[in-house]
C-alpha positions, -999 to 999 in steps of 0.1 A, spaced: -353 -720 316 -376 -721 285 -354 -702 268 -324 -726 264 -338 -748 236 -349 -714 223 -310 -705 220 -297 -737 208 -326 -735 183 -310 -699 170 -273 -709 171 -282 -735 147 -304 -713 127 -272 -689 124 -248 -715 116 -270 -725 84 -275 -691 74 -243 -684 79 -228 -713 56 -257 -708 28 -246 -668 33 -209 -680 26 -218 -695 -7 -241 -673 -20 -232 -637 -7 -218 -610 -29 -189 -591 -26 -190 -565 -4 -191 -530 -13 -154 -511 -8 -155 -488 16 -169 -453 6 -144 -423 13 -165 -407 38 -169 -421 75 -178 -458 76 -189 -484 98 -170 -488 130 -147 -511 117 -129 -485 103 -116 -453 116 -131 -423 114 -124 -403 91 -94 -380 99 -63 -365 87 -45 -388 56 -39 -421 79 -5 -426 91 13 -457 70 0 -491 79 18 -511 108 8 -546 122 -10 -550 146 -31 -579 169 -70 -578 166 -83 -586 199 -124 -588 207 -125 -565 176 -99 -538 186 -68 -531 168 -36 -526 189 -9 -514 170 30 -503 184 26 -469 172 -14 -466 185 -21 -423 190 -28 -419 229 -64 -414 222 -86 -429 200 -118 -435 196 -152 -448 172 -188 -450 176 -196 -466 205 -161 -456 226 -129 -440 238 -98 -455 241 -67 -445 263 -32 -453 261 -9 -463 297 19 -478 282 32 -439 281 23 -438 318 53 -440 343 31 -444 375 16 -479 352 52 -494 347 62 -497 386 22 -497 401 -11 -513 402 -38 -512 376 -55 -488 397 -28 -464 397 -32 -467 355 -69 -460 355 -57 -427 374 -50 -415 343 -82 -422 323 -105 -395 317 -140 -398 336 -122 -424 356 -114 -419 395 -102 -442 423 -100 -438 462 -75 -450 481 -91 -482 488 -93 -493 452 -134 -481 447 -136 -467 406 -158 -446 396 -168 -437 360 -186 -400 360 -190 -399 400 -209 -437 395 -200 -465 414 -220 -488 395 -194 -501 366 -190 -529 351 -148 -540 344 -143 -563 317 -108 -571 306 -103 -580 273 -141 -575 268 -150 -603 289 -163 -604 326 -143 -621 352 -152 -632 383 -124 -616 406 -138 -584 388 -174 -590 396 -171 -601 436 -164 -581 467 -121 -585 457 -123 -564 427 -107 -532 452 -79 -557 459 -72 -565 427 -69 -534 412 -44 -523 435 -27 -555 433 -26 -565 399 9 -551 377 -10 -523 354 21 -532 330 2 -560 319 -24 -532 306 -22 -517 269 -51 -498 271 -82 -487 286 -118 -486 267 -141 -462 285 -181 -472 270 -199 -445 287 -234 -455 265 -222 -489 253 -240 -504 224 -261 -535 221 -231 -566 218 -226 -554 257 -243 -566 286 -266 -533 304 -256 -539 336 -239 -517 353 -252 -484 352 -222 -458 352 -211 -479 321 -181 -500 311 -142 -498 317 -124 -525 298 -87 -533 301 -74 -545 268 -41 -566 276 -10 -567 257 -5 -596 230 22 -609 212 35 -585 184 27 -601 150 60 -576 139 80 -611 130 89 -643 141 107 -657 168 105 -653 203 100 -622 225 96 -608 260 110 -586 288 121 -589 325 108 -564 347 120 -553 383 109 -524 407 121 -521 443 102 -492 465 98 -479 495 85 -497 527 96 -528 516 72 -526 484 85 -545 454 69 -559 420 86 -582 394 79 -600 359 85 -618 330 69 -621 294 73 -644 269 59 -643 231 66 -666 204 51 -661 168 46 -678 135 29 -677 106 -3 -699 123 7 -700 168 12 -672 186 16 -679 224 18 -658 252 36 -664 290 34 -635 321 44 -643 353 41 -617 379 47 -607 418 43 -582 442 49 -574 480 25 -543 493 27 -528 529 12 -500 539 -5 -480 571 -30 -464 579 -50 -440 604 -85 -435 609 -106 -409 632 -144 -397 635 -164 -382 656 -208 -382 645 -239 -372 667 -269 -390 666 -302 -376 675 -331 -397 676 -345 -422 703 -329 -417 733 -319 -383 729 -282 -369 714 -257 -398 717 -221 -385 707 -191 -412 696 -160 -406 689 -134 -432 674 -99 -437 664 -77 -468 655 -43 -476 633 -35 -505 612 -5 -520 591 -8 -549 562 16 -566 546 10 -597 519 19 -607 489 3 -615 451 14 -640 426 -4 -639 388 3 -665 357 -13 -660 320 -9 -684 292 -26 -668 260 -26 -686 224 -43 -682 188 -41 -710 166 -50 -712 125 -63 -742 120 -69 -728 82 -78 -698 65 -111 -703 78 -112 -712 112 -93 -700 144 -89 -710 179 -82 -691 206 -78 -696 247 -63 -677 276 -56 -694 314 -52 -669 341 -42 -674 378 -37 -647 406 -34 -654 444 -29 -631 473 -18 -637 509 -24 -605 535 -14 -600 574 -37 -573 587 -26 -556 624 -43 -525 641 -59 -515 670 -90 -488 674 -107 -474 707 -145 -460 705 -162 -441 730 -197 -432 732 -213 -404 754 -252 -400 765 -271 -373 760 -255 -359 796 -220 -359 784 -216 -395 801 -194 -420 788 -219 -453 786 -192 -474 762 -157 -472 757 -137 -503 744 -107 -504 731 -95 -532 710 -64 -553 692 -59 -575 669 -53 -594 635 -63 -607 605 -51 -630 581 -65 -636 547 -61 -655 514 -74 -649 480 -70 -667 444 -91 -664 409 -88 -686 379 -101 -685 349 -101 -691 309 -119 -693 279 -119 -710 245 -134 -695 214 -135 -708 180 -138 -683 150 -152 -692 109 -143 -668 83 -171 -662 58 -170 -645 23 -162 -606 28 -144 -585 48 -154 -588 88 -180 -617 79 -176 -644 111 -191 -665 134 -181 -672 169 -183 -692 195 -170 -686 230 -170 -707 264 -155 -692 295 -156 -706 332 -140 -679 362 -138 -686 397 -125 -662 427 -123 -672 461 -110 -659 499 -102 -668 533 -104 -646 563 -92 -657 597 -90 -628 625 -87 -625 664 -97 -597 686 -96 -582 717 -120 -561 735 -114 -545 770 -148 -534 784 -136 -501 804 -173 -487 806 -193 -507 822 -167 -520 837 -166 -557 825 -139 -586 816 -123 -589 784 -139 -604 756 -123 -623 727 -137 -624 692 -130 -649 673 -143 -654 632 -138 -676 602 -154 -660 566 -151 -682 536 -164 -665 500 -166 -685 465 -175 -665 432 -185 -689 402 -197 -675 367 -200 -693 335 -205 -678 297 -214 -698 266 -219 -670 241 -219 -670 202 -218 -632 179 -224 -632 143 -211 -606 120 -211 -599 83 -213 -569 59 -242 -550 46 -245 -531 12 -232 -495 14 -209 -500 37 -231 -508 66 -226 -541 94 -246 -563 111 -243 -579 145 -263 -606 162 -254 -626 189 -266 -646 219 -251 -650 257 -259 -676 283 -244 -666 318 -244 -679 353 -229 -662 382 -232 -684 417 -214 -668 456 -215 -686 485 -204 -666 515 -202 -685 549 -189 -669 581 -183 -681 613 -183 -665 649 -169 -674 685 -166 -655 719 -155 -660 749 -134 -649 779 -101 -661 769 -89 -670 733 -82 -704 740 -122 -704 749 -144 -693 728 -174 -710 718 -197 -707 686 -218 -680 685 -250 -687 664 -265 -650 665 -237 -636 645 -230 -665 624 -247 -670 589 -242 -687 553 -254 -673 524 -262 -687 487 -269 -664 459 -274 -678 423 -283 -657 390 -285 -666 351 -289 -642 325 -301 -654 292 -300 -624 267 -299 -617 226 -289 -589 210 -291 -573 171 -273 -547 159 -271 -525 129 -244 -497 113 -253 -478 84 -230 -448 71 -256 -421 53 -227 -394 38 -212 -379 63 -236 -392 90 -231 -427 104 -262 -441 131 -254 -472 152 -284 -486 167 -294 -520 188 -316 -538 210 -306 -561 239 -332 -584 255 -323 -601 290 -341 -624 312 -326 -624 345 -335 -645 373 -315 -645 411 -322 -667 442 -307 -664 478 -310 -685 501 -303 -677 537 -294 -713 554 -289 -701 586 -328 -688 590 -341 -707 564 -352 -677 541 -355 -678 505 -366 -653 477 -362 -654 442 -367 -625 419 -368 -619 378 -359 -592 357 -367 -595 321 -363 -559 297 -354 -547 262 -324 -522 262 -321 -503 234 -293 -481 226 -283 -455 198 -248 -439 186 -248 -407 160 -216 -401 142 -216 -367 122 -182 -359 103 -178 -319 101 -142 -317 85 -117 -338 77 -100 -328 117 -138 -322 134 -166 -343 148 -199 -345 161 -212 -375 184 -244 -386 199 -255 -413 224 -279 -431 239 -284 -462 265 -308 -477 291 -289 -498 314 -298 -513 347 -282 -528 381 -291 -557 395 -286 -560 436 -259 -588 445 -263 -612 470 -246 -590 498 -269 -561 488 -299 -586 494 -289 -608 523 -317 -599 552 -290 -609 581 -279 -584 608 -244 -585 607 -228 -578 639 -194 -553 633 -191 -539 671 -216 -531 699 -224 -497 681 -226 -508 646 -247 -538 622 -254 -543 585 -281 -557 569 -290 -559 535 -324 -559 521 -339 -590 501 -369 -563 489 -342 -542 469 -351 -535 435 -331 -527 403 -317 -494 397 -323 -487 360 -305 -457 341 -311 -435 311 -284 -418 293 -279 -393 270 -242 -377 258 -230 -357 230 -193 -346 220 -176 -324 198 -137 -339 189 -107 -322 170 -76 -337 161 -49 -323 140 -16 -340 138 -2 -343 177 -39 -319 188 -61 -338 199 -95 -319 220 -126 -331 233 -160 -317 244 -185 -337 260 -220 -328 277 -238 -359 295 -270 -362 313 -280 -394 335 -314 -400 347 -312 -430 372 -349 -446 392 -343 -470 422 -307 -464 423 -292 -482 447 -277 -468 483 -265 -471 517 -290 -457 544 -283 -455 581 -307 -459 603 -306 -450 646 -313 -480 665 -314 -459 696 -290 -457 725 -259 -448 698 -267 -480 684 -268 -475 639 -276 -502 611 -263 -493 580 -284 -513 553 -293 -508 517 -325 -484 500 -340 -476 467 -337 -441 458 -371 -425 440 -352 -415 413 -316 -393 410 -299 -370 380 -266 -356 373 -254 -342 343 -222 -318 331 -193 -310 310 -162 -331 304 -129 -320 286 -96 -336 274 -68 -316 258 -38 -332 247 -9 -316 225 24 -306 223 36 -272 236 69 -278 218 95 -305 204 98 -320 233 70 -309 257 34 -325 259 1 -316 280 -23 -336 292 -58 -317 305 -87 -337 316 -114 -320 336 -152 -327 348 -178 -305 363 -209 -322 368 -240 -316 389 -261 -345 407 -295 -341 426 -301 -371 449 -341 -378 460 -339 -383 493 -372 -378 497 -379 -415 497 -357 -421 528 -376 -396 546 -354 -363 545 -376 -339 534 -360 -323 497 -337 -331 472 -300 -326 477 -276 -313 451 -245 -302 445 -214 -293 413 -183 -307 419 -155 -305 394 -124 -329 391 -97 -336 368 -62 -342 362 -34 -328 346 0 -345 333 30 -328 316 53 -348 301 91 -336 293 110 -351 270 144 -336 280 166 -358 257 161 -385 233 166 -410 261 153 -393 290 115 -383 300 105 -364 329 67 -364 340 45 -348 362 5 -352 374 -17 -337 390 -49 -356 402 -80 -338 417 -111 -362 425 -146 -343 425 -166 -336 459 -195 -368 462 -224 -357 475 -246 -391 492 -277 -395 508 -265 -389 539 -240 -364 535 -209 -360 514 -172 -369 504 -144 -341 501 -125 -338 477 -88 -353 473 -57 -337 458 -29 -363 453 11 -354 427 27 -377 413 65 -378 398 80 -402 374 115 -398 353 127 -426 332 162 -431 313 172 -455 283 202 -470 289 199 -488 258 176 -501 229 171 -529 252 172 -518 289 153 -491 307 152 -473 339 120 -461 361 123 -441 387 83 -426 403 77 -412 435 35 -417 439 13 -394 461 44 -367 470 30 -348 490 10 -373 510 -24 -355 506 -48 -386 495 -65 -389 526 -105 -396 523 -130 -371 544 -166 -381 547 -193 -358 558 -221 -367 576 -253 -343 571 -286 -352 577 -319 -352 599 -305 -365 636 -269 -375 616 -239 -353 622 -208 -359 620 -173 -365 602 -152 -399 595 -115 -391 581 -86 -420 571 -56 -418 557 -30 -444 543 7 -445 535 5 -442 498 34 -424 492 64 -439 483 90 -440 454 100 -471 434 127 -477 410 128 -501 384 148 -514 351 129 -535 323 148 -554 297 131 -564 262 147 -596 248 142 -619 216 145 -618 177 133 -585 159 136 -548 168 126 -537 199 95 -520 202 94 -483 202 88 -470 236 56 -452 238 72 -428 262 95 -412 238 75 -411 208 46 -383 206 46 -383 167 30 -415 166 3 -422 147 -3 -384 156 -17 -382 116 -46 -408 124 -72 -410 146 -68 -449 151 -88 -479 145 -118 -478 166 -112 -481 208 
C-alpha cells in the first residue's frame, strides 16, 4: 500500500505541471499532411465532409461513421447496420465482429481466447468482470450498442489483463446534430413468448446533454443435453452415460441516465448511472447411469427439479475534464464504483434406483456479491511535430464474496444443513498501476510505444476451513504499434503486447465442490498467472465503399490457465484448474467488405489459425495441435430505397483443449426490414434458421474418452417497429446507406 501516497504525490505533480504547461506552452504544430498521431485518421482517400459528432473516451462517433474503421492501436465495427442487433442481445451483435465468436451459452472468444477483457465505453464493469457476464450478454438489448472496438495488442492507457485482448462496446450518445429533445420507442415480439422493448430520450444544448434508456426483455428457451465418456484409470474402465432436458423463462429490466455538463470552456463534467436486473425460473430433469468395468450398472439416478435465480448490477462514474492550451491538451480525473450481485435458490430430487435406496432431496442457497472501485486520472497534451503524449495513473479494487448453502434429507420438508458441501468464500484484489505513452509520426511512418507498470496484490480467504493465501503480481508491460502509409488507399501495421491473467477467486478457491455423486470441482489456490506475448501485422486497403484486410498474428502464452480432469476412481472425476508449460497459436485473418453493385453489399470475414497446447505438464505425453478455420459471411440487399434484405452465415472454428476438443458450429441467420416512414421502421429476423447451433465436445485423452453434446432452442423469429421522435431530422439509417463516409477511413476506432 506504499504506493498510494506515491500516487497522490504524482497527481499533484501533474496538476502543477499541467497549469505551469497551460501558461507557458507553445502553439502546437498543425498537423503535417502525411499520417499523424492517432488523433487523427489515417491518411486515406480526400475525407468525406465534416459532420458532428460526440467524443466519447477519445472516440469519435459520427451518424455517417464508415462500417470499419480503424487507427493505431485498434479496429472498429459498426452494428447499428446489423438487423440481428435491433431485435437481439449484445451477444447476437458481437456475432458479427471479426475475430469475435460466441457459443450458445454466451462464452466470447477473441482469436479462439477465452481470456478477454469487455469494457463498455472503455471502462470495466463489474457485471462484465464476475461469473454473470454470459447472462448479460445474451440479455442486455445490443440496440443500446454503436459500436464495437476490437484491441487485439492494446496499448499502454489499457489495463494487460486479459490475455486474448480487449472488446469494448461503445454506447450510443445523444446527437450533438441540434437542439431539442430526441429519442425512439422500440418493440419486438418473437417467438416462444420472447419479447424486448425500449425507450430513449436525449435532450441537447449548447452546455447539457442528457441521456435516458429504459429497457426489457422476456427470454425462454430449451434445451437438451446427452454424453456418453469412458474412464480408464483406478478401478479399471468405468462407462457413464447421461441425458437430461431443461426449460427457463425470466425476465431483465436495464435503466441508464448519461449527462455532460460545461461548466466553461475549460472544464467538463461528466457521469453515467446504470441499472440492470434479471429474474430466471429454471426446470429440467437429467438421468445418469454408470457401468463397471463388467458392464454392471453400479449408479443410476435420475433426478427433477428447479431453480430460481435473481441478478442486478449498478453502477456509475463521474469524471471531470480541464482543457489546456492546444489541441487534445487535458487532464482528467475519473471515479467509478460497480456492483453486481445474484441469488440462486433450487430443489432437487434424486431417486437412487442402483443401489437400491430412498429418495434423496437436495436442497441449496448460493449468494454472489461483485464490488470494484476505480479512481484513475490520464494526462494528455501535444508534442512538436505532431507527436502526443499520454500519462496516467489507475487505482482499482475488485472484492467477491460467494457464500453457498447446502441441505439433504429424505423429504423436502426435512432437510438439514449439510456442512461438507457448504462453504463461503472472500476474494479481494487491488491493482495499483502507471502508464506513459508516446506517438511520434516520422513521414510516412508513425510508432506508438508505452510502458504499463502494475502491482497487483489478491487475498482469499476460505471461512469455512479457515484457509488463507495471499499472492502479488508486480510487472512492466510494454507494448509497441507501427503505422507505415504505402498510398494514399494502402497500409501497413505492426504490433506488439505482453499481457497477463490473473486467476479469480473461483479459479483459486481450494474447496471440493460437490455437483452429483460422479462429479466435484475444485479450484486451485497454487494457480499462477498466465502471461502472453503477442505479435500481429496487417496489410489494409480502402477505396471509396472497398474496404480489405490482411492480418497474420502469432501468440505465445506460459502458464495459461485450464481445466484439467482428474479420475477419482470408481467413475468418480474432479474437474479443477492447471497451469499449462507454455501454449502457441498463430494464423491468418481476412475481412472483405464492398459493394457488388448499387444496391448489393458483402461482408467476408474468415480465420484460420493453428494452436499447439503443452500438455506435457499435465502428464499426457506430447504436444497437441491442430488448424481450424472460422468465419462469417453477410450479404446485404438493398432491394428498394426503403426495403433491405440480409443474410449471414456464421461458422465458429474447431477448439482444440487439453483434454480433447470442440466441433465446430454452423448457425444462418435472416433479417428484412421496411421503412414505413422517415420516422417509423419495421424488423422482421428469423435467428439460427436452420437450428444447427448445437455445441459437441470431444473428449480425447490418456484413460478419457468420450463425447458431451447440447443443444438449445435458439431459433426463433421476432418482429419489431422502432419509432425516432423529437426536434431535428431523423438520423439516417445506417442500414440504407452504404455510401457513407465510404471516402474516409474514420476517426480512429
Amino acid at each position: 500500500m506504499k504506493s498510494v501516497p506515491a500516487s497522490v504525490g504524482f497527481v499533484g505533480m501533474l496538476l502543477a505541471a499541467s497549469a505551469a504547461e497551460a501558461q507557458t506552452a507553445p502553439t502546437p504544430s498543425p498537423p503535417a499532411a502525411k499520417p499523424g498521431p492517432a488523433s487523427s485518421p489515417p491518411a486515406s482517400p480526400p475525407p468525406a465532409p465534416k459532420s458532428e459528432g460526440t467524443t466519447v473516451s477519445g472516440v469519435t462517433v459520427k451518424a455517417d461513421d464508415p462500417p470499419v474503421k480503424s487507427s493505431i492501436d485498434r479496429r472498429s465495427y459498426s452494428v447499428a447496420g446489423d438487423l440481428q442487433a435491433t431485435t437481439g442481445s449484445i451477444a447476437d451483435a458481437l456475432k458479427r465482429v471479426p475475430s469475435v465468436e460466441v457459443d450458445i451459452e454466451g462464452n466470447v472468444r477473441l482469436r479462439g481466447e477465452s481470456s478477454v477483457t469487455i469494457l463498455i465505453d472503455g471502462k470495466p464493469s463489474a457485471i462484465m468482470r464476475g461469473g454473470g457476464r454470459a447472462d448479460a450478454l445474451q440479455q442486455i438489448p445490443a440496440d443500446q450498442i454503436e459500436r464495437v472496438e476490437v484491441l487485439t495488442n492494446p496499448g499502454a492507457d489499457f489495463s494487460p489483463e486479459g490475455t486474448g485482448g480487449i472488446i469494448n462496446l461503445v454506447t450510443k450518445k445523444a446527437s450533438k446534430a441540434g437542439e431539442g429533445v430526441s429519442g425512439s420507442v422500440k418493440g419486438n415480439v418473437g417467438t416462444g413468448g420472447r419479447y424486448n422493448g425500449g425507450v430513449s430520450w436525449n435532450y441537447n444544448s449548447k452546455a447539457l446533454t442528457v441521456s435516458l434508456d429504459a429497457g426489457l426483455s422476456r427470454t425462454s428457451s430449451r434445451s437438451e443435453s446427452r454424453g456418453d465418456r469412458t474412464v480408464t484409470g483406478i478401478g479399471g474402465t468405468f462407462r457413464r452415460r447421461s441425458e437430461g432436458r431443461s426449460r427457463s423463462e425470466g425476465e431483465s429490466y436495464s435503466l441508464q441516465a448519461s449527462a455532460d455538463y460545461e461548466l466553461d470552456p475549460k472544464n467538463r463534467l461528466s457521469g453515467n448511472v446504470s441499472y440492470f436486473a434479471s429474474s430466471y425460473a429454471f426446470g429440467g430433469d437429467s438421468r445418469s447411469t454408470i457401468a463397471d468395468p463388467a458392464g454392471v450398472l453400479v449408479s443410476d439416478r435420475p433426478n427433477r427439479g428447479s431453480t430460481g435465480s435473481d441478478s442486478n448490477s449498478l453502477s456509475g462514474w463521474l469524471s471531470w475534464r480541464r482543457e489546456f492550451t492546444g489541441e487534445d491538451h487535458n487532464f482528467t480525473l475519473e471515479l467509478q464504483r460497480s456492483r453486481w450481485g445474484y441469488d440462486s435458490d433450487s430443489v432437487y430430487q434424486y431417486d437412487n434406483l442402483v443401489p437400491p435406496a430412498p429418495s434423496q432431496f437436495e436442497r441449496s442457497d448460493s449468494r454472489s456479491t461483485d464490488g470494484y472501485w476505480n479512481f484513475k486520472g490520464d494526462y494528455k497534451r501535444p508534442m512538436p511535430g505532431s507527436g502526443r503524449f499520454k500519462a496516467g495513473f489507475n487505482f482499482e479494487q475488485n472484492e467477491s464474496d460467494n457464500d453457498t448453502v447446502y441441505f439433504s434429507g429424505p423429504t423436502k420438508g426435512s432437510t438439514l444443513f449439510d456442512p461438507t458441501r457448504s462453504h463461503r468464500l472472500i476474494f479481494e484484489e487491488t491493482v495499483l498501476s502507471a502508464y506513459l505513452s508516446y506517438e511520434q509520426p516520422f513521414g510516412d511512418l508513425t510508432v506508438l510505444a508505452g510502458l504499463r507498470y502494475e502491482s497487483a496484490t489478491n487475498d482469499i480467504n476460505l471461512l469455512t476451513t479457515g484457509l488463507k493465501s495471499s499472492h502479488r503480481y508486480d510487472q512492466l508491460y510494454p507494448s509497441l504499434h507501427l503505422d507505415y502509409r504505402l498510398s494514399e488507399t494502402s497500409r501497413l501495421k505492426a504490433s506488439y503486447s505482453l499481457r497477463i491473467s490473473r486467476p479469480r477467486g473461483y479459479d483459486l478457491d481450494p474447496f471440493r465442490t460437490y455437483y452429483d455423486a460422479f462429479n466435484y470441482r475444485q479450484g486451485n489456490p497454487n494457480l499462477e498467472p498466465s502471461q502472453s506475448q503477442s505479435w500481429e501485422g496487417s496489410y489494409e486497403y480502402r477505396k471509396q465503399r472497398s474496404y480489405y484486410l490482411v492480418t497474420g498474428f502469432y501468440r505465445q502464452t506460459k502458464d495459461g490457465i485450464t481445466d484439467e480432469t482428474i479420475d477419482l476412481g470408481g467413475g468418480v472425476l474432479l474437474t479443477t484448474k492447471a497451469n499449462l508449460a507454455r501454449n502457441r497459436s498463430g494464423g491468418l485473418e481476412l475481412v472483405a467488405n464492398r459493394s457488388l453493385t448499387k444496391t448489393l453489399r458483402l461482408n467476408l470475414t474468415g480465420t484460420a489459425y493453428w494452436t499447439q497446447i503443452d500438455v506435457g505438464s499435465l502428464g499426457y505425453g506430447r504436444d497437441r495441435s491442430a488448424w481450424s478455420v472460422g468465419g462469417r459471411a453477410s450479404l446485404d440487399w438493398d432491394i428498394s430505397p426503403s426495403d433491405l434484405l440480409q443474410a449471414q452465415a456464421v461458422v465458429t472454428a474447431k477448439r482444440i483443449m487439453p483434454q480433447g476438443y470442440a466441433e465446430p458450429t454452423f448457425g444462418l441467420n435472416l433479417g428484412y426490414r421496411h421503412k414505413l416512414t422517415d420516422r417509423l421502421l419495421l424488423t422482421i429476423t428469423a435467428s439460427d434458421v436452420l437450428d444447427s447451433l448445437d455445441r459437441r465436445i470431444v473428449l480425447d485423452a490418456p484413460g478419457l474418452k468420450g463425447v458431451s453434446a447440447s443443444s438449445s432452442t435458439t431459433r426463433g423469429v421476432f418482429i419489431g417497429l422502432r419509432y425516432r421522435f423529437g426536434s431535428g431530422k431523423p438520423q439516417r439509417d445506417p442500414g440504407f446507406d452504404y455510401n457513407a463516409g465510404s471516402g474516409a477511413a474514420g476517426p480512429p476506432g
